[in-house]
C-alpha positions, -999 to +999 in steps of 0.1 A: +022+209+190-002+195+211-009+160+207-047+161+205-037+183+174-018+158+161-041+126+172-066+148+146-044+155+116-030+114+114-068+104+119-073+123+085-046+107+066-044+071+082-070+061+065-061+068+028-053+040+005-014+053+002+003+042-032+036+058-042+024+090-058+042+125-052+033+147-028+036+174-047+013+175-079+030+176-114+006+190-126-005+221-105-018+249-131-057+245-109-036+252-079-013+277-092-041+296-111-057+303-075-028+317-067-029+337-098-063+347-082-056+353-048-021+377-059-044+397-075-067+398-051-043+406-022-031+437-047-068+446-050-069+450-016-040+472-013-054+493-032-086+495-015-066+500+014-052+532+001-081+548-014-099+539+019-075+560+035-080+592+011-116+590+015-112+585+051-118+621+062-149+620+043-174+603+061-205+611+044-187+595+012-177+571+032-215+560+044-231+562+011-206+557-020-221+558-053-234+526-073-212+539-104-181+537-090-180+501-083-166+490-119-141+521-120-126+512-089-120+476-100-105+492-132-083+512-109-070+486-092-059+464-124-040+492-136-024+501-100-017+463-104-003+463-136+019+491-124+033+477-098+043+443-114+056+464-143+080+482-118+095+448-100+125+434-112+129+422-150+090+431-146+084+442-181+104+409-195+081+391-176+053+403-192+065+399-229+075+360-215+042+357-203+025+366-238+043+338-251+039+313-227+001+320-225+004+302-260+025+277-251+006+262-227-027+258-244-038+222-244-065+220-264-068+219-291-030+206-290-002+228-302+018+210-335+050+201-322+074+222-345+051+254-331+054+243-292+094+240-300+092+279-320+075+290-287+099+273-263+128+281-279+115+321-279+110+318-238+145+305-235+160+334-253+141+360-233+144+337-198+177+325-201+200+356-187+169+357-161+162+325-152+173+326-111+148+361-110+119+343-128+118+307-104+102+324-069+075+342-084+047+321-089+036+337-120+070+335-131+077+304-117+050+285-138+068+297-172+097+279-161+075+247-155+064+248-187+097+252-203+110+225-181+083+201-192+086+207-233+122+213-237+149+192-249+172+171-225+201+191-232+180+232-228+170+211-193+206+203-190+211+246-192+182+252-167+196+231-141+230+245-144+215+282-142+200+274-112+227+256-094+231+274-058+197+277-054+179+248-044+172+245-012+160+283-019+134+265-041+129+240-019+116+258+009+095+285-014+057+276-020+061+286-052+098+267-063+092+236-051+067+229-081+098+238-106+124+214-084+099+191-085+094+190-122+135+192-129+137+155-108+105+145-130+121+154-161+161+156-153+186+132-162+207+110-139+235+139-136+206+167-130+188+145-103+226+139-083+233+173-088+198+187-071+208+155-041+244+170-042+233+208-032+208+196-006+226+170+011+237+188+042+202+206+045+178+173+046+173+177+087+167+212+082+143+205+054+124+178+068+112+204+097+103+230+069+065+237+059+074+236+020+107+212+023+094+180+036+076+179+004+104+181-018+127+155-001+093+132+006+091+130-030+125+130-039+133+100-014+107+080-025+101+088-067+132+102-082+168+090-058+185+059-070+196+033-042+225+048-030+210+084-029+186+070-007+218+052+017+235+092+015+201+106+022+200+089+048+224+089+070+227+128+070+205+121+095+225+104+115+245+137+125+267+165+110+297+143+107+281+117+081+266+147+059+303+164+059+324+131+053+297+109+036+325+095+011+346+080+044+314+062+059+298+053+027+298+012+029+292+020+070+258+004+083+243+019+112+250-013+135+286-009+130+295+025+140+275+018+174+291-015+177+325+002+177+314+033+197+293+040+220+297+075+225+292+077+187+257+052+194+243+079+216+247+110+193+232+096+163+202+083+187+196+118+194+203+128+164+172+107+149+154+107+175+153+144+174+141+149+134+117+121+143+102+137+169+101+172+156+087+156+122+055+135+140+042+169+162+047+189+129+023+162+115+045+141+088+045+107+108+031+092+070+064+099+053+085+074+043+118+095+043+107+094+078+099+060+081+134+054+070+146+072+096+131+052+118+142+022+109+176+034+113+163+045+150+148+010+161+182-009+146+200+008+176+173+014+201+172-004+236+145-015+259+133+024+268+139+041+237+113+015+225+086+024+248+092+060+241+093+053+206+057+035+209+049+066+235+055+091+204+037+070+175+006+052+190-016+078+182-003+077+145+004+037+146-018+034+111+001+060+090+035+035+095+022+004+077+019+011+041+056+017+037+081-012+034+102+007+060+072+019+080+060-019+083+092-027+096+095-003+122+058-012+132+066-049+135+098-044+155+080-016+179+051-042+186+080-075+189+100-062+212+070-040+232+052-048+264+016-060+269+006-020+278+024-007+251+010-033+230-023-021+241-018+012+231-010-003+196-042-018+190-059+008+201-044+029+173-053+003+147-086-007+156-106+023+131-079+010+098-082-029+102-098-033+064-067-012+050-041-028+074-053-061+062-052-055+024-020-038+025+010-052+012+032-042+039+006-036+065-001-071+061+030-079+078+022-058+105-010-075+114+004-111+112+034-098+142+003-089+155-009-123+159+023-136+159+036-120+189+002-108+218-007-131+240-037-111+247-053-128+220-091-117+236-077-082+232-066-092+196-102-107+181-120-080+202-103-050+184-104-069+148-129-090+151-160-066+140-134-059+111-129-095+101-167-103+104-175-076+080-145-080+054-142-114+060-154-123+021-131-096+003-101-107+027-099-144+017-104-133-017-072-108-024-038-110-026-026-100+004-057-101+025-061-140+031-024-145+041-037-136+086-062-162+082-043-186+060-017-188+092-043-190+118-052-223+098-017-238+090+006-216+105+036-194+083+033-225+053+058-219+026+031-226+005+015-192+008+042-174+025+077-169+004+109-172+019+113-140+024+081-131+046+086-161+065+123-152+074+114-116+079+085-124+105+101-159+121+126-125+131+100-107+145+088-140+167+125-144+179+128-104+186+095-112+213+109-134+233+114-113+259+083-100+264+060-127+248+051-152+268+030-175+255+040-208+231+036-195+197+007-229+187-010-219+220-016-185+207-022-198+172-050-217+186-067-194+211-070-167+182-086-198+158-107-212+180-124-179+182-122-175+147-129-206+129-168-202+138-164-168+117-150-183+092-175-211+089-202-189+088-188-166+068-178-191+038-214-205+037-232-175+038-212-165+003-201-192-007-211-192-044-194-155-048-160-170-030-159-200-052-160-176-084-121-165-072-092-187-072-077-167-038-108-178-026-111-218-036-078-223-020-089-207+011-119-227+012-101-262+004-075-249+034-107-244+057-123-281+049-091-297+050-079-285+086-080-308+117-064-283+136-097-263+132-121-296+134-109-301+163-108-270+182-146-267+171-176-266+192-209-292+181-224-260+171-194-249+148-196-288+138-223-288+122-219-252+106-193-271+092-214-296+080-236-278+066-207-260+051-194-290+031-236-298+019-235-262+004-202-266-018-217-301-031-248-283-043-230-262-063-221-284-085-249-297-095-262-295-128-257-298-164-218-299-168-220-291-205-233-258-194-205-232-199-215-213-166-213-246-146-187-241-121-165-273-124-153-254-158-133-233-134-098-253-131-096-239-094-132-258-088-122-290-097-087-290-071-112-281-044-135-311-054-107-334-053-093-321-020-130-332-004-132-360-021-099-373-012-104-362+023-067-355+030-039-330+019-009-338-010+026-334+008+049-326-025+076-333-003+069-369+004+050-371-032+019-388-010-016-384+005-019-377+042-054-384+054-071-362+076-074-378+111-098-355+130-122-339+100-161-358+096-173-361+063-148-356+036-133-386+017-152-417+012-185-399+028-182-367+012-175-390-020-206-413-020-228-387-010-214-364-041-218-394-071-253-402-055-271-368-050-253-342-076-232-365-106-257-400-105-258-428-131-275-407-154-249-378-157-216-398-153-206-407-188-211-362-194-188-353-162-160-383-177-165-369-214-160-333-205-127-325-200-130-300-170-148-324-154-135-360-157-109-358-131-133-355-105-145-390-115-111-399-111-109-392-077-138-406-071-126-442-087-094-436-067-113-431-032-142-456-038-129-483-060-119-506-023-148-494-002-181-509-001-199-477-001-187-471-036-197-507-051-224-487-072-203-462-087-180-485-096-210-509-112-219-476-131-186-470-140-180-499-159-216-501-175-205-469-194-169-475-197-171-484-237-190-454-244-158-429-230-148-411-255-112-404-250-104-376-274-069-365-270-074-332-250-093-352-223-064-363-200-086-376-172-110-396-194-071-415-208-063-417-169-097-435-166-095-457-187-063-470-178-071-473-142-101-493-152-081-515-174-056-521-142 
């Protein structure tokens, strides 16, 4: 297949927000009834070919036929039709099943159960001696659906067994796969190893079929239990794993190449060769596949990698929404060179809003920053993306994780164990071919950032303080000197300007339910400015910032005399959402002159507190006043 061909059909997909859904519908009557259509059709044609051939000697009836005939050569052709399906095999069975299973399936209004279990068990008794002629017609086939999806465990139990031997046959038929389908939706445990049992052996073949990719995409990722997925797949490893799978069944790939290396090269090509075959026939977005892959890069050296990068750059984006795809993406771009790297980000640059959101494509972004030195490449291919996101990203899950390690690097605050182990490997897999210290990077890519981000934050501000994903990010941006400092006096006083926003909206009437400091995220973002440094739980102590302008005592001062004032202090301390932020502001101003007032107002109201008992800052007032 020619790539360009290829380069169009992964552009199509890539950009689809992928969940784990089947490939194959469940539910396929809409589908099936065209098929219905177009059978009858095709007949209706072969019919017309024949008479066209009778009256072919005739050309004057030929040229003008009459008006009348129209209808009574459609009638023809139903009956010829009729005919013909009445003189296949078990044809007039079929028909008398189909009677019945026209009522079967009706929907609305819903069938009574005791009357859809009359009509089932009435199928099975005409069906059952003819099951294995009924599943590859798709007339036919859709009967056995049906039955499938309203019988009993145990009369599914009976269906499976009578089709045993043929399903691969199913497998690769447009018309069976939507039965094998529905006997993994609906099978037990036993049915389901039994289906995996018959096609083990036939995966590689099956993965390069039209029909069969299907059926082992959906079995691989919806219906096989762990190990089914380990035997899966290391038939494709070779022929010698699929025969003797029970002898290499607690084998990892790493260890039968560590021991051969004979062995290491023939299950290369082995995977190398499905993979290849599967991305020109246009499956790249698989995650069978992807799994496959993984197995590849495990073993691959320096120029399979670069071939391997050669083959999917095109489809980089259809990799990254799989858990094994991202892997296979973040090795490929660790332990790539700068070109290949280039190529990579090429791929991307059209799918940065989904790359970012994603779960797993996540990952791949942050190796992305993690690992190019070319970090003017980097901001020019995502930076239009960022700028236009940039609200939505710092306020989802997954989206604020990039920017949250531009600011403070892989934190285990907002990274778990697990990501952070998983891409610290990806940093020591680019060793070889990353240059650059790993802060010096980190800073190049914030410097040229952090503006962004500035801007961005105060242009929508009051919509990112609504979210908690969002207050956090916003308490990371104030509280960064890493950022302060790499900032230009433009930036600076964005910054500024920044801080002089967030103050204002606060202000108001706290009692007011749609006040913001009733948001509990609100009031840990208030206290982080007011403080003007960042809690390490480790050492159980405040660490003042050292290179920020404007938070702590100033921010502080400025925030009692222009938004709380003497007038509204005793409401912020008698409302419990609030009165924490007056204690912060005791515990920064208390020593400094600039907070002699407050602390004069302070006391003026202090008899008038009331500290009821669900007011936990108003009790911690009082007793800091008392000390």
């Amino acid at each position: 297949m020619a790539p360009s061909v290829v380069k169009k059909r992964s552009a199509a997909r890539a950009d689809e927000q992928i969940v784990k859904k089947p490939r194959i519908s469940l539910n396929s009557s809409e589908e099936e009834d065209n098929l219905d259509l177009s059978e009858s059709e095709g007949a209706g044609a072969e019919a017309s070919a024949d008479e066209s051939v009778s009256v072919s000697g005739d050309e004057g009836a030929a040229d003008a036929p009459a008006e009348g005939n129209g209808s009574s050569n459609h009638g023809e052709q139903r009956k010829l039709l009729k005919e013909r399906k009445m003189q296949r095999k078990s044809g007039s069975e079929i028909q008398q099943i189909k009677s019945v299973w026209e009522r079967l399936r009706v929907k609305s209004p819903p069938i009574p159960k005791p009357v859809r279990e009359k009509l089932s068990n009435e199928i099975w008794e005409l069906s059952k001696d003819r099951i294995a002629d009924l599943v590859l017609k798709h007339d036919a086939s859709r009967i056995v659906q049906t039955l499938v999806k309203y019988s009993t465990k145990e009369r599914r139990e009976q269906i499976v067994e009578a089709l045993k031997g043929k399903f691969y046959v199913l497998a690769t038929s447009s018309y069976g796969k939507y039965l094998l389908v529905k006997l993994l939706h609906y099978g037990s445990k036993k049915s389901r190893q039994l289906i995996v049992d018959e096609l083990h052996g036939h995966l590689r073949k099956l993965m390069r079929h039209k029909e069969g990719a299907y059926v082992v995409e959906d079995l691989f990722v919806l219906y096989a239990s762990h190990d089914q997925r380990q035997q899966m797949i290391k038939e494709f490893w070779g022929s010698e794993y699929a025969v003797f799978r029970d002898d290499h069944k607690d084998l990892t790939i790493e260890n039968v190449c560590e021991k051969s290396v004979e062995k290491r090269s023939i299950i290369a090509r082995n995977l190398i060769g499905t993979i290849t075959a599967s991305v020109e026939k246009g499956s790249t977005g698989f995650q069978i596949l992807h799994a496959a892959m993984r197995e590849f890069v495990k073993i691959a050296n320096g120029k399979e990698i670069l071939e391997m990068v050669d083959l999917l750059h095109e489809q980089f984006a259809e990799l990254v929404h799989t858990p094994e795809g991202s892997e296979v993406a973040c090795t490929l771009i660790a332990k790539s060179g700068a070109k290949e790297r280039k190529l990579i980000l090429k791929g991307l640059k059209d799918h940065g809003e989904k790359l970012i959101k994603n779960e797993y494509g996540n990952s791949v972004f942050i190796t992305l920053l993690l690992t190019v030195d070319d970090t003017v490449l980097v901001f020019k291919t995502f930076g239009p993306c960022v700028k236009e996101f940039f609200t939505e990203f710092i306020v989802d899950k997954y989206g604020r994780r990039p920017f949250l390690y531009l600011l403070m690097g892989l934190s285990g605050k907002y990274f778990a164990p697990n990501v952070k182990k998983e891409l610290e490997r990806y940093v020591e897999m680019s060793k070889e071919t990353s240059k650059k210290d790993s802060l010096v990077r980190r800073h190049e890519l914030l410097k040229r950032c952090g503006p962004l981000f500035i801007s961005s934050v105060n242009k929508n501000h009051k919509d990112i303080l609504e979210e908690n994903f969002g207050c956090q990010f916003v308490s990371e941006l104030l509280t960064s000197d890493e950022l302060f400092d790499l900032l230009d006096d433009k930036a600076k006083a964005q910054f500024q300007d920044l801080m002089d926003s967030i103050a204002v909206t606060f202000k108001g009437d706290v009692t007011d339910e749609d006040h913001p400091i009733h948001r509990p995220f609100s009031t840990r973002l208030l206290k982080a400015m007011i403080q003007g440094g960042k809690w390490n739980n480790k050492e159980k102590k405040l660490e003042p910032l050292t290179k920020v302008k404007g938070l702590g005592v100033a921010f502080a001062t400025k925030f009692y005399d222009e938004i709380i004032d003497s007038a509204n202090i005793l409401a912020w301390i008698n409302n419990s959402d609030s009165s924490f932020t007056i204690v912060a502001l005791f515990e920064t101003l208390r020593a400094q002159k600039d907070g002699e007032q407050f602390v004069k107002d302070l006391k003026f109201v202090q008899k008038q507190i009331d500290a009821a008992e669900d007011n936990k800052g108003a009790q911690l007032l009082i007793k800091l006043l008392k000390n």
